[in-house]
KEBAPA-574587 format. One record per atom (N, C-alpha, C): x, y, z. Coordinates in steps of 0.02 Angstrom, whole numbers, padded with zeros to 5 digits, always signed. Example, Ala and Ser with C-alpha at 12.3 -4.5 7.8 and 13.67 -1.06 7.14 Angstrom:
2
+00660-00284+00390+00615-00225+00390+00660-00165+00390+00642-00112+00354+00684-00053+00357+00645+00002+00394
This chain:
185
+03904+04067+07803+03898+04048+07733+03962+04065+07695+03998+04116+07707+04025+04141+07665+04062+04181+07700+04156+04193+07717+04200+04219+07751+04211+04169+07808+04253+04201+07860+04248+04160+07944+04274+04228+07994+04281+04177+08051+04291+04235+08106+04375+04290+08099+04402+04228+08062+04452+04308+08058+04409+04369+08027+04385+04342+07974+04360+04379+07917+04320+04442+07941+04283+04428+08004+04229+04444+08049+04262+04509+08071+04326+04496+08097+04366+04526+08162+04382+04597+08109+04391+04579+08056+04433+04644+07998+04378+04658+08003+04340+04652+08007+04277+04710+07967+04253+04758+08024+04250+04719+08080+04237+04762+08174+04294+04808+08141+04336+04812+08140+04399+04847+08154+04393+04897+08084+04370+04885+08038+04362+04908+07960+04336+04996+07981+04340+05036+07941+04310+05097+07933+04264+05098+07880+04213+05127+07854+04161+05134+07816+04204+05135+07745+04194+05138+07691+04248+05152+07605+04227+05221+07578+04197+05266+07641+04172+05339+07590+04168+05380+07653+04188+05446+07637+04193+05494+07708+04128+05528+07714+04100+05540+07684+04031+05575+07705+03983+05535+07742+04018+05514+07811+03954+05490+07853+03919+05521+07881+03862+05509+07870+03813+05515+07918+03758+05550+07865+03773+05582+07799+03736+05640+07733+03697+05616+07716+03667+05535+07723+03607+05531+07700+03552+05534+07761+03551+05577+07807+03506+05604+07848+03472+05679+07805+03533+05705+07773+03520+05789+07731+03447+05792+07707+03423+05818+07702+03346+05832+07695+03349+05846+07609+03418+05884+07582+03424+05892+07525+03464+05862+07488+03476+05805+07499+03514+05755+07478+03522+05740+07426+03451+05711+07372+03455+05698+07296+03470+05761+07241+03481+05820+07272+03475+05862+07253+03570+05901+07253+03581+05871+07321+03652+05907+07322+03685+05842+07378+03702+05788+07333+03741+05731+07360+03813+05760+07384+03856+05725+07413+03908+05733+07424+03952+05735+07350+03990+05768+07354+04048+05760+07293+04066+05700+07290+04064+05681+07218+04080+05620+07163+04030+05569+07174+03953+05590+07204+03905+05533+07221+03849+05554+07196+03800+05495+07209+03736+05516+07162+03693+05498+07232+03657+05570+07235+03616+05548+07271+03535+05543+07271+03471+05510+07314+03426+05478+07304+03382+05487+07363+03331+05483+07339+03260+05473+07383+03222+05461+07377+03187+05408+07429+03116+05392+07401+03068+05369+07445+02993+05392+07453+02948+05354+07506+02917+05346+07470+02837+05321+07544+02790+05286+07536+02775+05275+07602+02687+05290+07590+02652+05268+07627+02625+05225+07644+02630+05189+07705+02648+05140+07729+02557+05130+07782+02527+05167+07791+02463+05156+07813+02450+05208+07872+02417+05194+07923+02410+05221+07967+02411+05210+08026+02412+05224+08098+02409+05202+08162+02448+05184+08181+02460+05193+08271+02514+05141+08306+02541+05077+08267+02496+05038+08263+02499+04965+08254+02540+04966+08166+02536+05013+08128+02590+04988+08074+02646+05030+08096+02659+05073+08096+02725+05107+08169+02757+05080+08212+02744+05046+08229+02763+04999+08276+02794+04921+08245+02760+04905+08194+02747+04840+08163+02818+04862+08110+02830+04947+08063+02878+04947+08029+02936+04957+08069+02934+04977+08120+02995+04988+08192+03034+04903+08178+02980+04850+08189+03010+04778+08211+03043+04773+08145+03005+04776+08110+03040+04741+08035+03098+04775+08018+03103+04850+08018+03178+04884+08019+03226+04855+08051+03206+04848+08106+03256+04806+08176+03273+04720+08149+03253+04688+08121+03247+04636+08097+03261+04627+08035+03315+04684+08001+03336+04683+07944+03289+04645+07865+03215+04665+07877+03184+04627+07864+03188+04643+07777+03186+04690+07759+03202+04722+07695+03252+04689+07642+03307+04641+07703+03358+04609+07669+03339+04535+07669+03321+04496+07747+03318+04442+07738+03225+04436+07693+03177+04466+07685+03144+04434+07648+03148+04433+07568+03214+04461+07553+03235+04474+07478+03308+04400+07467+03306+04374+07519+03361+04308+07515+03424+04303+07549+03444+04365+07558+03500+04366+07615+03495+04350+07675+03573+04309+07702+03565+04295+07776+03600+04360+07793+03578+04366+07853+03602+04414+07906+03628+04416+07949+03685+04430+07977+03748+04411+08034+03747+04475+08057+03733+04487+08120+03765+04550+08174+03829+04524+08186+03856+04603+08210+03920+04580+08234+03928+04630+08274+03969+04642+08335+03995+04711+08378+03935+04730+08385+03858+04706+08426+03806+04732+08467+03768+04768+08387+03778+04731+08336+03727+04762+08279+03747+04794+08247+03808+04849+08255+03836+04889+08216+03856+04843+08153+03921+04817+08141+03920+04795+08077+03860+04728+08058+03855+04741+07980+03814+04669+07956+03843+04654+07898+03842+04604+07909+03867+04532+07854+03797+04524+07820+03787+04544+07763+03737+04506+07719+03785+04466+07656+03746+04404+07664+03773+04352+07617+03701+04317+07582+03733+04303+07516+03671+04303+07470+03701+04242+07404+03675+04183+07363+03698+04178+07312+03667+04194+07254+03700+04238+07208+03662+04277+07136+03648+04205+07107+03585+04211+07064+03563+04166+07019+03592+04086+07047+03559+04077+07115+03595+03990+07153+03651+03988+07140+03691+04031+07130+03784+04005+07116+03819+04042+07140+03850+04114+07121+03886+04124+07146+03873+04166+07201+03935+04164+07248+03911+04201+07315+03922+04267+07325+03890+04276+07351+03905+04371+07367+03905+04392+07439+03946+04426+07477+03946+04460+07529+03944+04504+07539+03919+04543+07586+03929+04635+07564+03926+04656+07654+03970+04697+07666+03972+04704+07751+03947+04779+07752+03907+04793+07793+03895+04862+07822+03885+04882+07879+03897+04950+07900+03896+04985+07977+03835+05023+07979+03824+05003+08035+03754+05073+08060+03806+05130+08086+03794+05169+08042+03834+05240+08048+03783+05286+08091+03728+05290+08082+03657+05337+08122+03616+05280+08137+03601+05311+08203+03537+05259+08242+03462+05322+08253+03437+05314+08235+03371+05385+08267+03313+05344+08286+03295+05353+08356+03238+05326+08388+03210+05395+08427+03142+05391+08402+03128+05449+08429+03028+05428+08434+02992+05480+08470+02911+05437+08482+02888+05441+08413+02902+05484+08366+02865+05472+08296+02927+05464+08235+02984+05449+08256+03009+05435+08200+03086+05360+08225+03074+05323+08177+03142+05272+08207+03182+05265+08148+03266+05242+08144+03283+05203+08085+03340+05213+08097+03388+05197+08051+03456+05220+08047+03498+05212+07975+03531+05221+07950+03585+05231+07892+03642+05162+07892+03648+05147+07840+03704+05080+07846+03751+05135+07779+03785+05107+07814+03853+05122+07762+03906+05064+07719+03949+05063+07691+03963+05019+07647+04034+05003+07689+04070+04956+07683+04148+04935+07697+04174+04916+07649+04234+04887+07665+04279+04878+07603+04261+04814+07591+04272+04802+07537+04252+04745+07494+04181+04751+07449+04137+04795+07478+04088+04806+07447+04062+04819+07385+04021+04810+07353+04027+04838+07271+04005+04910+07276+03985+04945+07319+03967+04990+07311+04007+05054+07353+04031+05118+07364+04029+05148+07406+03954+05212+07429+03918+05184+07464+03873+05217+07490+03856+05206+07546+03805+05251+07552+03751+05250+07613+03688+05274+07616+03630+05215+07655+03568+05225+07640+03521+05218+07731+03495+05274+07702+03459+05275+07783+03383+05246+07758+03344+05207+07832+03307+05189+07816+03265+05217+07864+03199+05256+07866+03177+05312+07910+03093+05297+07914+03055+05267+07976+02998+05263+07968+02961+05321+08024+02920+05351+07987+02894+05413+08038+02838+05434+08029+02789+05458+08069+02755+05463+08079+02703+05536+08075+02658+05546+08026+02643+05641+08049+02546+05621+08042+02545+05644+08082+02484+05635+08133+02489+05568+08112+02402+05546+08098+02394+05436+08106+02444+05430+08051+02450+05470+08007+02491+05419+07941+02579+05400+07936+02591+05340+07941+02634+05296+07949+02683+05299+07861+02741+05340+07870+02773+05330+07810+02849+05319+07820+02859+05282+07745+02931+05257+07745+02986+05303+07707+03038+05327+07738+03084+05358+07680+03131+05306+07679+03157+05317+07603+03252+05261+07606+03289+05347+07563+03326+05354+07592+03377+05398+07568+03442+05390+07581+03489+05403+07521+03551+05378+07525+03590+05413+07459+03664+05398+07460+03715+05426+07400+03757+05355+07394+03772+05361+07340+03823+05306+07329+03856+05317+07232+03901+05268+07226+03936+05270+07167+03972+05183+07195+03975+05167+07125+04004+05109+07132+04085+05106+07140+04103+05055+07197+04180+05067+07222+04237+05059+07164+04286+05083+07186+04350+05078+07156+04368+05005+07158+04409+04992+07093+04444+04920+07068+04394+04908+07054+04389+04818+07039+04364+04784+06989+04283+04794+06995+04245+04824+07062+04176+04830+07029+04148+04880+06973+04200+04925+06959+04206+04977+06898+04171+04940+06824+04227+04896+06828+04224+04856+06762+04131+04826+06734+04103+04825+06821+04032+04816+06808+03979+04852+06799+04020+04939+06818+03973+04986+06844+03916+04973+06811+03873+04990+06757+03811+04989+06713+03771+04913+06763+03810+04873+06759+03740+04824+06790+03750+04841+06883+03804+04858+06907+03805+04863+06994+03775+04913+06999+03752+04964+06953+03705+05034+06948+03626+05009+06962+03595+04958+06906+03552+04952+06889+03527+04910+06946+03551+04867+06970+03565+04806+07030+03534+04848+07097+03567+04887+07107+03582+04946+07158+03513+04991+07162+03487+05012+07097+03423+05069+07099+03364+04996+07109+03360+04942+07074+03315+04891+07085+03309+04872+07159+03356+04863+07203+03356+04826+07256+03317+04868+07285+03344+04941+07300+03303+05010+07324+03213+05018+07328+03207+04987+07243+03148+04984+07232+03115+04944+07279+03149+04897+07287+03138+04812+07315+03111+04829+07374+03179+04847+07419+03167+04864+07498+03115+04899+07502+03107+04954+07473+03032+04990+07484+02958+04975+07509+02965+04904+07448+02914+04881+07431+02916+04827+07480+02973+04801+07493+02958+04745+07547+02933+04752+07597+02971+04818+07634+02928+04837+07692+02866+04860+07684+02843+04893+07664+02777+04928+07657+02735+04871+07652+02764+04794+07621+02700+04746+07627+02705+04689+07691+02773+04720+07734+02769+04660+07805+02728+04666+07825+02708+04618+07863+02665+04594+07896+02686+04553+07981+02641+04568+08046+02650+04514+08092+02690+04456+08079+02650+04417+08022+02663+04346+08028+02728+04347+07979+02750+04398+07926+02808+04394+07909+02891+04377+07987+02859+04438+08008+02901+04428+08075+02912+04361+08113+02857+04346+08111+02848+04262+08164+02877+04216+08127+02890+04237+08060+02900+04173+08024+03009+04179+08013+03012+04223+08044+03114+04250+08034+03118+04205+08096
């Protein structure tokens, strides 16, 4: 949609736009972000049993949080980086590239952390964590961020507001997938 394969090749090769990788795993995170960031947390319970555990496992894996909110989705380098491309209000286009900085698969808990690259409007990172304590099936999203240096400054107040909404968004998206959401990507 939007860039090409050179475009592709810089970003494999790109480093994340913020050094604290990997901090939104910290357990105390919203509380004591990395320096010059704001940081955040938030769940929800997501139901109970194997079968939604399993069911929020696919949809994590299936970037589903993004493409059922309008973005396409491009892997690149075996999944690590992603290309989400999107157009605001049918017009203009937006791209935003990120790295899986943390992968955690484990029998009661799966997910991993994306981080931001350059070009991004944002510099952060947000882990997305579904786990399990006894039957009940819950979702964390935790992450830090501040909006990047140069011209997305000039927007900060709405790339702020943009940024805590989407959060909201993803939350809520997953917690209402479904099977047939899946069948239908």
């Amino acid at each position: 949609m939007f860039g090409n394969r050179a475009d592709d090749e810089e970003l494999i090769s790109s480093k994340v736009n913020y050094a604290a990788v990997g901090s939104s795993l910290r357990p105390q995170l919203a509380k004591n972000p990395p320096k010059g960031f704001s940081g955040w947390s938030m769940k929800q319970q997501l139901g109970a049993g194997e079968n939604r555990f399993s069911l929020t496992i696919r949809l994590l894996q299936a970037y589903y949080q993004y493409t059922a909110n309008g973005y396409r989705v491009k892997t690149l380098d075996d999944q690590l980086t992603v290309i989400l491309t999107k157009r605001l209000f049918g017009i203009l286009p937006l791209r935003l590239a990120v790295r899986r900085v943390v992968d955690i698969d484990s029998p009661e808990e799966f997910g991993y952390a994306l981080g931001t690259l350059p070009g991004h409007l944002l510099e952060s990172e947000m882990a997305f964590i579904v786990y399990q304590r006894g039957d009940e099936v819950w979702l964390k999203l935790r992450g830090f961020g501040r909006v990047a240096r140069g011209w997305p400054l000039i927007f900060w107040p709405f790339v702020k507001l943009i940024s805590f909404r989407m959060r909201k968004t993803m939350l809520r998206t997953i917690a209402s997938g479904t099977s047939a959401d899946l069948d239908a990507l």
